[in-house]
One Martini backbone bead per residue (centre of mass of N, CA, C, O) as a GRO file, in nm:
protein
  290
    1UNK     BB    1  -0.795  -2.144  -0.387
    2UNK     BB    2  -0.816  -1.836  -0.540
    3UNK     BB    3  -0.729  -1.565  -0.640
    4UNK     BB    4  -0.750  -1.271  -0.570
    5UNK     BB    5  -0.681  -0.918  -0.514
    6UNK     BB    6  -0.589  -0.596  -0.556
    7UNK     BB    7  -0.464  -0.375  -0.308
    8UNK     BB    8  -0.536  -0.036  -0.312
    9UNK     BB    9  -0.443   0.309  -0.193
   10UNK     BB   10  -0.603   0.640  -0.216
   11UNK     BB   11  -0.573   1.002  -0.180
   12UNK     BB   12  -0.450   1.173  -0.444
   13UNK     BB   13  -0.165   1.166  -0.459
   14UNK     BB   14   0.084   1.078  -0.631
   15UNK     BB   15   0.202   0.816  -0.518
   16UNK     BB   16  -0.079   0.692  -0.568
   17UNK     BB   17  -0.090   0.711  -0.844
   18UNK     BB   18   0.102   0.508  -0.872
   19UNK     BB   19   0.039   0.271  -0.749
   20UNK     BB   20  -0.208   0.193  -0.934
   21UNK     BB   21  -0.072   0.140  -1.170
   22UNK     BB   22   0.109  -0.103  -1.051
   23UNK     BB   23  -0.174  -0.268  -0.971
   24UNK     BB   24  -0.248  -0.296  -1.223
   25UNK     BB   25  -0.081  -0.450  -1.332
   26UNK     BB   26  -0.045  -0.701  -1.136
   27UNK     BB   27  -0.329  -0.783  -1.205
   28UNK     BB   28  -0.331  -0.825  -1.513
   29UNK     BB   29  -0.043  -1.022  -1.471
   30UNK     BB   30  -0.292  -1.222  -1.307
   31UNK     BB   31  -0.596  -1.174  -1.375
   32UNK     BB   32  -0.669  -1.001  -1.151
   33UNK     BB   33  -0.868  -0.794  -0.965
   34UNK     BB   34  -0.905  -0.447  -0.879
   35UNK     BB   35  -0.889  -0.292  -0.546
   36UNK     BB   36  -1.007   0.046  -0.427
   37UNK     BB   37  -0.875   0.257  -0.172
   38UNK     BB   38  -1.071   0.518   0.023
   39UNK     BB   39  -1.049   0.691   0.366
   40UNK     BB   40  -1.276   0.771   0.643
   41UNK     BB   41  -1.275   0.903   0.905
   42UNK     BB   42  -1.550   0.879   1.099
   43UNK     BB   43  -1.399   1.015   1.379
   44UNK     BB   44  -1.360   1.231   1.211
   45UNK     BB   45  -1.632   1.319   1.085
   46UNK     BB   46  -1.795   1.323   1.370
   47UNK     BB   47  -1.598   1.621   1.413
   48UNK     BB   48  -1.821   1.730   1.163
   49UNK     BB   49  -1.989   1.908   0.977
   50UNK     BB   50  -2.252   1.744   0.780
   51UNK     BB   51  -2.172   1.897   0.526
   52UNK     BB   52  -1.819   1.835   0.547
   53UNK     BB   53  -1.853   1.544   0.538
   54UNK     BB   54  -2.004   1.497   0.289
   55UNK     BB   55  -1.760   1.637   0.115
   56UNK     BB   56  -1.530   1.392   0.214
   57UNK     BB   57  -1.659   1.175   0.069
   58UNK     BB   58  -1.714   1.248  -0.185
   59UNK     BB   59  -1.397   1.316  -0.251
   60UNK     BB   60  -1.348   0.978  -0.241
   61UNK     BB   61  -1.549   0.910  -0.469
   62UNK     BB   62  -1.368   1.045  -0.654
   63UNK     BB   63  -1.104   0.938  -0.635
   64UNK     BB   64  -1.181   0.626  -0.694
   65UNK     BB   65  -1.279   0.717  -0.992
   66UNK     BB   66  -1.018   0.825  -1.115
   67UNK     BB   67  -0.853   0.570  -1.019
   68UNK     BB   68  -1.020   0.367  -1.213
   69UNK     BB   69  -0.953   0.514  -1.496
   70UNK     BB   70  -0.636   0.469  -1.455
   71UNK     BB   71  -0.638   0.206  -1.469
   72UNK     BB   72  -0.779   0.088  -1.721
   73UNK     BB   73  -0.572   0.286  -1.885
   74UNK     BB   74  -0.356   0.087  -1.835
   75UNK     BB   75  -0.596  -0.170  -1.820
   76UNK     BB   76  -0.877  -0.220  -2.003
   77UNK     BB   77  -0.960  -0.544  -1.882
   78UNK     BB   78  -0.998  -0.450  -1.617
   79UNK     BB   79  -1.136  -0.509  -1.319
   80UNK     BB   80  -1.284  -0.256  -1.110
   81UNK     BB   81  -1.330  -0.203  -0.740
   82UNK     BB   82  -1.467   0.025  -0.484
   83UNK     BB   83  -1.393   0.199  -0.209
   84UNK     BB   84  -1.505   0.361   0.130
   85UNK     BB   85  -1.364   0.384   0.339
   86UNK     BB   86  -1.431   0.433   0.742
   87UNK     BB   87  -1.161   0.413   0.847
   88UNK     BB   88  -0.838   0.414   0.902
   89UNK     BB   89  -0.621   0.324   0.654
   90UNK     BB   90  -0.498   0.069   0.739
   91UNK     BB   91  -0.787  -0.066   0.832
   92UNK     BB   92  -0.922  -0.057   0.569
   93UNK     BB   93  -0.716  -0.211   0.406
   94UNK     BB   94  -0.692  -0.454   0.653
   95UNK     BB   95  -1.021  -0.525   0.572
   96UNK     BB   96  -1.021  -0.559   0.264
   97UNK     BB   97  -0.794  -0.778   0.214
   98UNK     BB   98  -1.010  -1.019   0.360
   99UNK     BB   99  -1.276  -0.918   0.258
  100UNK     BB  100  -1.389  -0.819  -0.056
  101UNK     BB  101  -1.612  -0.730  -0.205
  102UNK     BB  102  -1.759  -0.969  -0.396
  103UNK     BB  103  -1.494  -1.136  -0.328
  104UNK     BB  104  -1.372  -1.465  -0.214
  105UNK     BB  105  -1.091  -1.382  -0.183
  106UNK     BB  106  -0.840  -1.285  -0.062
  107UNK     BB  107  -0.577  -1.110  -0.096
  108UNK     BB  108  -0.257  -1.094  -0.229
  109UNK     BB  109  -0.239  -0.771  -0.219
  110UNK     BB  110  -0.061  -0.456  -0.092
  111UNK     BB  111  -0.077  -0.116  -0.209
  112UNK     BB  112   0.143   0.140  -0.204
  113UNK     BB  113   0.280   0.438  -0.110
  114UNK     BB  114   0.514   0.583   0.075
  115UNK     BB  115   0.370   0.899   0.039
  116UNK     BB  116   0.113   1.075   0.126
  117UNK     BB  117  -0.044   1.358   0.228
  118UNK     BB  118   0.099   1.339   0.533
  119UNK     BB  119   0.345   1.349   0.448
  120UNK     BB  120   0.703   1.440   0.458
  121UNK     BB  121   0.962   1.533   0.335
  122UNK     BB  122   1.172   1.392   0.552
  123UNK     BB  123   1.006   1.152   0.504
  124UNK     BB  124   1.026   0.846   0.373
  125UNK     BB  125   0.816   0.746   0.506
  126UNK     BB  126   0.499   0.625   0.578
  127UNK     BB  127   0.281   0.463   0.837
  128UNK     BB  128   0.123   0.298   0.683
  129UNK     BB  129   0.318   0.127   0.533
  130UNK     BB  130   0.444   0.034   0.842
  131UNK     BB  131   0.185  -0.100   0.908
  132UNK     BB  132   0.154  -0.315   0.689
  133UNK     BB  133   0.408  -0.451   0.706
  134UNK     BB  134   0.385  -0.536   1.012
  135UNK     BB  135   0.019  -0.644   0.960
  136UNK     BB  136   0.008  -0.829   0.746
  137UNK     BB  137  -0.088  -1.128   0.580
  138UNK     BB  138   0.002  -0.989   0.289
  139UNK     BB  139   0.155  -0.878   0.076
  140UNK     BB  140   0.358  -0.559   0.051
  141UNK     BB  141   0.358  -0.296  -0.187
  142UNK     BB  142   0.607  -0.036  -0.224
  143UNK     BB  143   0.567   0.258  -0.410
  144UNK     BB  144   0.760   0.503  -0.557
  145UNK     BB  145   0.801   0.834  -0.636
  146UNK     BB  146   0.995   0.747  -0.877
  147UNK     BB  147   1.057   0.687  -1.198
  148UNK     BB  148   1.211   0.373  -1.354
  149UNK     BB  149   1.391   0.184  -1.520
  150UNK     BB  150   1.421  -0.095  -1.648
  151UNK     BB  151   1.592  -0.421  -1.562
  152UNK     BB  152   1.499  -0.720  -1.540
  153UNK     BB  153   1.516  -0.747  -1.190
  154UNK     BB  154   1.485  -0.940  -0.923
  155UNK     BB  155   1.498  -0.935  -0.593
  156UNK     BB  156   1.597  -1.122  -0.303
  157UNK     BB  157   1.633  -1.188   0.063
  158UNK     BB  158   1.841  -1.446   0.203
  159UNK     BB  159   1.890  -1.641   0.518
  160UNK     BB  160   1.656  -1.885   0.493
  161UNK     BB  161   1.427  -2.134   0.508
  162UNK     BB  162   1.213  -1.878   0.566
  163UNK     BB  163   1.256  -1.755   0.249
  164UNK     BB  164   1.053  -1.873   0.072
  165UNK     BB  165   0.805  -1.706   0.053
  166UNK     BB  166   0.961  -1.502  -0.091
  167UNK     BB  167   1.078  -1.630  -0.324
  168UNK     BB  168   0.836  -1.736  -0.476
  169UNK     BB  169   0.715  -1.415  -0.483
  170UNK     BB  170   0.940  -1.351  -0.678
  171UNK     BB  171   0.890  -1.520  -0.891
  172UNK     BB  172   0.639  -1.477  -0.991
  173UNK     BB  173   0.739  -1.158  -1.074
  174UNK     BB  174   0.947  -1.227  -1.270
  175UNK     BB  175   0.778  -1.458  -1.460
  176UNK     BB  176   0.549  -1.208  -1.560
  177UNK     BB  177   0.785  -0.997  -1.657
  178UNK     BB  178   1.051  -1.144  -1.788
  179UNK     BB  179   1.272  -1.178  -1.537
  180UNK     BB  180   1.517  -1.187  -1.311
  181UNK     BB  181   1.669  -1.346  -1.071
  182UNK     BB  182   1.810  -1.241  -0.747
  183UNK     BB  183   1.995  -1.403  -0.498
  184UNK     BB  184   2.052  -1.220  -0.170
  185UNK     BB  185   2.311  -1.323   0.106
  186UNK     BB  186   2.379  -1.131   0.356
  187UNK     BB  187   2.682  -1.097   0.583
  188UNK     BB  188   2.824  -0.982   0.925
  189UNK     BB  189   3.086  -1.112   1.063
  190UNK     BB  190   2.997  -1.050   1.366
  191UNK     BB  191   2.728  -1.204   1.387
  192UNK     BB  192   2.963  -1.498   1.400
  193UNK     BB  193   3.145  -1.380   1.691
  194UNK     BB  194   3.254  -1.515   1.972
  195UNK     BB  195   3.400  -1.443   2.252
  196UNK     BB  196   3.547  -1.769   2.193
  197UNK     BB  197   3.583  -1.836   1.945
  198UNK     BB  198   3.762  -1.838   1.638
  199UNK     BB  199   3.779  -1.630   1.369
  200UNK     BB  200   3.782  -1.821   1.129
  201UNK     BB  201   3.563  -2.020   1.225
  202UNK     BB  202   3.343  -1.862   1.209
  203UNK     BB  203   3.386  -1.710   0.919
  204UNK     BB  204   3.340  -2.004   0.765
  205UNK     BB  205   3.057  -2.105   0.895
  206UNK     BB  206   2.934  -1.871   0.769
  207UNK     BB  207   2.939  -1.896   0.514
  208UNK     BB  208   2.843  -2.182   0.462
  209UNK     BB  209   2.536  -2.151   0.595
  210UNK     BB  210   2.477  -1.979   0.372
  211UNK     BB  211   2.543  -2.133   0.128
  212UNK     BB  212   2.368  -2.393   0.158
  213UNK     BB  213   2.093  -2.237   0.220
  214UNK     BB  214   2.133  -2.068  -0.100
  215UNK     BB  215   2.150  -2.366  -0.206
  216UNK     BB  216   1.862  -2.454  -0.166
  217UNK     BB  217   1.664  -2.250  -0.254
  218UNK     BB  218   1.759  -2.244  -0.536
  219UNK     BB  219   1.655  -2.546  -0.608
  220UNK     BB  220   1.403  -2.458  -0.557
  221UNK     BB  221   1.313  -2.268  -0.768
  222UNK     BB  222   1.448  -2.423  -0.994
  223UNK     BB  223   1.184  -2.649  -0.958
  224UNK     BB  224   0.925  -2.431  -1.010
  225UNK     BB  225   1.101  -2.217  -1.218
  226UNK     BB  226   1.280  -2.349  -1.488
  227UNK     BB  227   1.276  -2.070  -1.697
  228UNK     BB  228   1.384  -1.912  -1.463
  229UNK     BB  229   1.654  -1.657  -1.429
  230UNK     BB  230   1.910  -1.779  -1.180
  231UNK     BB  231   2.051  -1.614  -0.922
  232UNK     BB  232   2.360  -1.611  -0.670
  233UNK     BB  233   2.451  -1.457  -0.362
  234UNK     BB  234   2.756  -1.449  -0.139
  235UNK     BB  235   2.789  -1.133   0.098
  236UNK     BB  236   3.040  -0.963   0.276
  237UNK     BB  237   2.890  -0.687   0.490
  238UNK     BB  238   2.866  -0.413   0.691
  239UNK     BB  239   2.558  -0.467   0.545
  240UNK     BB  240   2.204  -0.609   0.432
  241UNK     BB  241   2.059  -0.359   0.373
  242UNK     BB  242   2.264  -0.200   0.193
  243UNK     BB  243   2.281  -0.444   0.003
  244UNK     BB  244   1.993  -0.422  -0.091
  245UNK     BB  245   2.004  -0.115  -0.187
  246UNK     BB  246   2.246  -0.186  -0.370
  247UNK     BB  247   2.031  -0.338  -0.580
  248UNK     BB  248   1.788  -0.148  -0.609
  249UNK     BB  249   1.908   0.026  -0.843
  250UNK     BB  250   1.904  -0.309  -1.019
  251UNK     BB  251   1.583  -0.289  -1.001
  252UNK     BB  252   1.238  -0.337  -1.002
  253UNK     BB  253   1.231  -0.548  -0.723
  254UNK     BB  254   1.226  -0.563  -0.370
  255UNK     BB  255   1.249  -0.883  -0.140
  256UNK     BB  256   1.108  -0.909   0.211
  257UNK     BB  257   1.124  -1.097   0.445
  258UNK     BB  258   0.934  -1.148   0.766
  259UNK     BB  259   0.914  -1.143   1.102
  260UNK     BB  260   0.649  -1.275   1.314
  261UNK     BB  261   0.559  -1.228   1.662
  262UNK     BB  262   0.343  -1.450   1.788
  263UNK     BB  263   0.292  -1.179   2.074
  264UNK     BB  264   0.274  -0.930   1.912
  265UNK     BB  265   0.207  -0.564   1.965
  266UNK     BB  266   0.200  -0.447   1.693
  267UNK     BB  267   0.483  -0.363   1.522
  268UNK     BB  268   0.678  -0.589   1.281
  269UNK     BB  269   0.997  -0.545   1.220
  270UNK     BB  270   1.316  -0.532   1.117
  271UNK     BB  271   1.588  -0.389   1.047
  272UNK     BB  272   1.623  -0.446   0.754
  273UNK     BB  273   1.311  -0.412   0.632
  274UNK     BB  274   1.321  -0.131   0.701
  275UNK     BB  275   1.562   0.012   0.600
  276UNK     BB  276   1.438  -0.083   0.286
  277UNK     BB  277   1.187   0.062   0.289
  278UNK     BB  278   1.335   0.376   0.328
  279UNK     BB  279   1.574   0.350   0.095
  280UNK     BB  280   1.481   0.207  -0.161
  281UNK     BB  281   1.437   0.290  -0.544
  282UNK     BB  282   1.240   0.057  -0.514
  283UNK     BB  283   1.027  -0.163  -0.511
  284UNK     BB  284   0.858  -0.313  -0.227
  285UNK     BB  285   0.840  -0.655  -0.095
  286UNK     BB  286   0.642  -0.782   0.177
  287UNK     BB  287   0.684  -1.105   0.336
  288UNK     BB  288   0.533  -1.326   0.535
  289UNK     BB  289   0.646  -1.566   0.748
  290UNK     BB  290   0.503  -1.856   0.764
   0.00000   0.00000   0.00000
């Protein structure tokens, strides 16, 4: 099966309008078409009467038309198209990566801004992107409010080898870039002493367990990826977030393998990949674990 589209959505508010130009680059850079979707909730249309009901689709068809002419003209060749979602927001997003009209297979991603318009000045993310991270079944990549330089960096958390597939999203976005990877698997070291442990003992085969994992994935990575240049760094730290969040700083893109309980009801993050989607200076991507 072939790749599939880019899917982003917007609202109109400025945050999505990154995100659109974001989505058009990978798109771009991917080969392939970009999809982009703005949300009506009909449940909420039909307690509205048919006159403003009938305001808010035109508002949302203005919506995607305008940003489809933003992406364009970021990506003169890419092929977009619109769709005016019916659903709440979430909703639309994750039925539209699953099967976009007219294109034949599922999304690579879905994009987002961190904050649309219902977002509040003290909230860092909005519940739309921590629902799609948490439910969503092709990677999301949640694109930050403020532009920053590029560094030439991609970042990725490995904990073991069930983040191969986000290591290898990772490769692929950092290939496509001609940007370098940067392998970081941070562990604190309480985590692996046991109430009769002996603390040496703990603390050593925390390292070596780590470092072992963390030269699996790099042989994967490196006998995949030939060409591009991979760093990896095992390191001992207060928090794994923090880490990944102060790596942030000098990357254009921080990757975020996600663990999902196979009959959890509702959303499902780490609290790693949360407090990263919250605090990260740079683009986020959640790539689904399994």
């Amino acid at each position: 099966m072939s790749e599939g589209p880019v899917v982003v959505g917007t609202d109109g508010s400025a945050g999505a309008a990154r995100a659109v130009l974001w989505a058009a680059q990978e798109a771009a850079l991917r080969h392939q078409p970009l999809h982009i979707v703005c949300a009506v909730d009909l449940d909420l249309a039909e307690r509205l009467s048919a006159e403003t009901a009938r305001r808010v689709r035109e508002a949302a068809r203005s919506l995607v038309t305008e940003a489809a002419a933003a992406a364009t003209e970021r990506a003169p060749d890419l092929t977009v198209t619109t769709e005016v979602g019916r659903e709440p927001v979430a909703d639309s997003l994750l039925r539209a990566a699953s099967a976009v009209p007219h294109a034949g297979d599922a999304a690579v991603a879905i994009v987002v801004g961190s904050r649309g318009m219902g977002g509040f000045s003290a909230l860092l993310l909005g519940s739309v992107a921590l629902t799609l991270a948490g439910q969503a079944r092709c990677p999301v990549v949640v694109v930050r409010d403020t532009a920053r330089p590029s560094s030439g960096v991609v970042v990725v958390g490995v904990r073991d080898e069930g983040d191969l597939g986000a290591v290898r999203f990772a490769g692929e976005m950092a290939r496509r870039r001609k940007a370098s990877l940067r392998l970081l698997s941070a562990w604190t070291y309480i985590q692996y002493v046991g109430s009769m442990a002996p603390m040496a003992d703990a603390a050593r085969g925390a390292v070596e367990a780590k470092a072992a994992a963390s030269t699996r994935v790099l042989g994967s990575v490196q006998a995949e990826f030939p060409d591009l240049e991979v760093t990896e760094e095992v390191v001992r730290v207060p928090s794994p977030a923090g880490a990944l969040v102060a790596a942030s700083l000098r990357a254009d893109l921080v990757v975020s393998g996600t663990r999902r309980p196979a009959h959890h009801v509702g959303r499902s993050l780490g609290r790693v990949t949360h407090a990263v989607l919250q605090h990260a200076h740079c683009p986020v991507a959640v790539v689904p674990r399994g």
